[in-house]
Residue, then its C-alpha position, 0 to 999 in steps of 0.5 A: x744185774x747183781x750188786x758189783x763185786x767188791x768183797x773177794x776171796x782168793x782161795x790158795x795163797x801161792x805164788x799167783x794167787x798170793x799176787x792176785x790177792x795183794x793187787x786186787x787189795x792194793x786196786x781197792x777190792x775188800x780181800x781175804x785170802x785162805x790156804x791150809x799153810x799157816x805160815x803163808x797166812x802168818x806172813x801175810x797177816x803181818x804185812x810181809x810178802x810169803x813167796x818171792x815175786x818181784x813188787x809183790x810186797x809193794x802190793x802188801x803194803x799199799x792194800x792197807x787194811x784190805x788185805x787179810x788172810x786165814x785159814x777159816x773158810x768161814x773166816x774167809x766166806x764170811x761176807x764175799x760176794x765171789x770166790x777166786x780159785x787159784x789152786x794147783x792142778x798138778x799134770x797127770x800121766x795121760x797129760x789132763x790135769x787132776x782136780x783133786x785140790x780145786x774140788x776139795x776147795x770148792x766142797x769147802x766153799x760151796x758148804x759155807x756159801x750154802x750155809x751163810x745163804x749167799x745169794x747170786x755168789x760167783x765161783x771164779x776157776x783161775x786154775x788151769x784145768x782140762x777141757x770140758x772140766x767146768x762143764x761137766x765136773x765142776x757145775x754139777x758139782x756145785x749145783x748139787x752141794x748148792x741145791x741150786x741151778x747154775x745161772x740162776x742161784x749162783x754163777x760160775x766163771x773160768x778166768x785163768x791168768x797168762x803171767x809169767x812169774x817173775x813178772x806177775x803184778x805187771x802181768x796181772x794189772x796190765x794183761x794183754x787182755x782178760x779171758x771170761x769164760x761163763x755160765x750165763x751173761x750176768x756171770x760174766x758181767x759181773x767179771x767184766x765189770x771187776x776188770x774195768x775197775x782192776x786192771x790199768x790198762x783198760x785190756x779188752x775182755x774175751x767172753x766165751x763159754x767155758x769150754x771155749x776158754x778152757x780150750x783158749x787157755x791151753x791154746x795160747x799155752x801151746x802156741x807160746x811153747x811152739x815158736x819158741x821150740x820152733x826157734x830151736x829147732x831152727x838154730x839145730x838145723x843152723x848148726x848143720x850149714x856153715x855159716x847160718x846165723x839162727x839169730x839173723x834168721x829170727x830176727x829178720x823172719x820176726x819182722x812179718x807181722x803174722x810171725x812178730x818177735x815176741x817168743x820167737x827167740x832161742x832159749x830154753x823152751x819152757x818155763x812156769x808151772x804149767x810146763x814144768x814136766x817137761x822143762x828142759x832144765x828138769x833135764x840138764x839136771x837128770x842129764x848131769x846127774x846121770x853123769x855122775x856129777x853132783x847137782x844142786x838145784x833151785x826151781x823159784x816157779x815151782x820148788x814142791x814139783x821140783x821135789x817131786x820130780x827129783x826122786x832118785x836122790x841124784x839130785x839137791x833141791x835147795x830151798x833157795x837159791x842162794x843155798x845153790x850158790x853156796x855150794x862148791x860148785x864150778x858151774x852155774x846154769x840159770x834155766x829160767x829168765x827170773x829178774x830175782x836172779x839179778x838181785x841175787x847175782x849182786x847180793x853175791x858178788x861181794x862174797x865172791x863167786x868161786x874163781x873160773x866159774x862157769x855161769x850158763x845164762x842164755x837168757x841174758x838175765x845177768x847182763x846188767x850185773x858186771x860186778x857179780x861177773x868178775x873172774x868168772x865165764x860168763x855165757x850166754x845164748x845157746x851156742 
């Protein structure tokens, strides 16, 4: 077996592959994260968190001098033993994902690792991809610019992350369990073998082909997205029957055990960006636009889709969303159950939201913010 991972490079500093960075450093592991931003690399060089995500910047500051950042490949390839791939694979019209970014950035490592002769280094795939990509795009790839056999020369894993942002460190150090997907067994040991010594709560690892975890990625995607649409469309046939209660329904069906609780709630069906294209607050604001109403919008998972999604000029992309609620607006609807909000809702509520506002919250994130819901319609669930 090779020698432990303990030098890591994380390529692609967003708003998870900045936390898997920072909570690898923070746990012990000799870090340097690259992105082409410079800003985000600047941030992070001074200690300061580049993206907003709850403990993130406990996370900074406990890596020490573990924890560096540039924009050099070779800066950044220098002495790693394995390389974390966290790069966006924007959805496609056909539904796949495009490998553009994550190809142009294993070009660029693969070039460095073959020229520093990294032996027995390890590309690790965190991104979402389509079924079969490791397989017959990625490997040939990398065995081509490597001059070299997968297995043998170099290993390859796909390891995607199942977080929720807003809660992404707890996600990250406490997972319900770790995916492997590998090239060959001493790939995968090597990765197994990271997570004992990373995660705090000895979460089981899975081991499988990349196929197979390709395929259990977008697996437990779905089925998390169907019972929560399930949920919906339960309370849409409740609202045809007098008297029926979604709620008492759910709660009382989420008791069996082969159904449970979690996720099986009324609430806006999706969330992340993974499911962005298809988010219904991505229609509650084109549904109010096309009604001629002025619409401001923040999107803290995704703030560059959001842009792009919102073309017709119909609709403001803030960049923050205390620039939302800024704005002279009657309404506020919160579409995702981010904890930031909270702590936003309070920052505000000295200055006062606009009398006789409507705050549309169905996922009960400001219940714990009576102050910042003074003299306002607060409105929770979806009825």
């Amino acid at each position: 077996m090779s020698e432990a991972l303990q030098r890591i490079t994380v390529c692609g500093l967003g708003k998870l592959g900045t936390c898997v960075a920072a909570c690898l450093a923070a746990r012990g592991f000799e870090v340097v994260g690259i992105d082409i931003d410079r800003q985000k690399v600047e941030s992070l060089r001074k200690g300061v968190a580049p993206v907003q995500e709850p403990k993130l910047q406990e996370m900074i500051e406990a890596s020490g001098d573990r924890l560096n950042a540039t924009s050099d490949f070779s800066e950044a390839l220098a002495t790693s033993q394995a390389c974390f791939f966290v790069i966006p694979t924007p959805s496609l019209p056909d539904g796949s994902f495009s490998n553009d970014h994550l190809l142009k950035s294993l070009h660029e490592v693969a070039r460095q690792v073959k020229q520093r002769g990294h032996e027995n280094f390890l590309f690790v795939i965190n991104s979402t991809v389509t079924p079969g990509s490791c397989d017959a795009v990625v490997k040939p790839l990398l065995e081509q610019l490597l001059n070299g056999k997968c297995g043998q020369d170099f290993g390859l894993c796909y390891n995607p992350e199942f977080i929720a942002l807003g809660d992404v460190v707890r996600g990250l150090l406490e997972p319900d369990f770790v995916l492997i997907g590998e090239s060959d067994a001493c790939s995968g040991d090597l990765l197994s073998d990271l997570y004992s010594r990373f995660t705090a709560n000895a979460a089981p690892v899975e081991r499988m082909s990349l196929a197979s975890a390709e395929l259990a990625k977008i697996s437990l995607n779905c089925a998390v997205t169907m019972k929560i649409s399930f949920a919906n469309q339960l309370s849409a046939v409740c609202a045809k029957f007098p008297n029926a209660d979604a709620r008492a329904i759910l709660k009382a069906i989420g008791r069996d055990r082969r159904i449970g609780h979690e996720y099986l709630k009324l609430g806006l069906g999706f969330g992340g960006p993974c499911f962005i294209d298809c988010s219904p607050g991505v229609w509650l604001c084109q549904s109010l636009a096309e009604r001629g109403h002025p619409v401001f919008a923040h999107d803290y998972q995704a703030g560059e889709v959001a842009s792009s999604i919102f073309t017709n000029g119909r609709v403001t992309v803030c960049e923050t969303p205390a620039d939302v609620l800024q704005k002279d607006c009657s309404a506020f609807a919160i579409t995702c159950p981010w904890p930031g909000y909270k702590d936003l809702f309070r920052s505000v509520a000295a200055r006062g939201i606009p009398r006789g506002s409507v705050v549309i919250d169905p996922w009960s994130v400001l219940d714990q913010v009576p102050t910042a819901l003074d003299k306002v319609r607060h409105v929770t669930g979806l009825d």
